[in-house]
C-alpha angles and dihedrals in degrees: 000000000000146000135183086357092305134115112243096164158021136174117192154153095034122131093213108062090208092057085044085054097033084051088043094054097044084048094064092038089057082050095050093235124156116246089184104117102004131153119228117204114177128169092224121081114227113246091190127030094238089103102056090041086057090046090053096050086052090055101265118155110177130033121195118189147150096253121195099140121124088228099053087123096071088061098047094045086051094049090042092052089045098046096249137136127232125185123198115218092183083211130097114197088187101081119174 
């Protein structure tokens, strides 16, 4: 996650995307950093939309991914509903 071209937040090394976010998120709490108005970038699509609802509870505004998921629905109706963007880089960097 990031704010005003600064870093406020990562989450990494976790095997459940939701417990990288949900540490991301507690990391810059413990920091005092403002979500509000924060971007999220991952290099992992989201098959579900649990992870930009909890974003969005944490102040994020933007997402940016690769996508390829075929739920990648799910995601877009939830950001379009919660006024939130969300770019598609159709590239992982991440390969395994």
């Amino acid at each position: 996650m990031a704010k005003n071209k600064q870093l406020v937040a990562s989450g990494v090394g976790q095997t459940s995307r939701v417990d990288a976010l949900k540490q991301a998120i507690e990391k810059a709490k413990s920091f005092n950093f403002d979500l509000n108005g924060s971007v999220m970038a991952s290099d992992a699509f989201f098959p579900f939309a649990d992870s930009v609802e909890i974003a969005k509870k944490a102040g994020v505004t933007s997402v940016i991914q690769p996508g390829g998921s075929i739920r990648d629905k799910d995601s877009i109706d939830f950001c379009n509903e919660n006024n939130m963007s969300m770019v598609f880089t159709g590239k992982r960097h991440f390969k395994h």
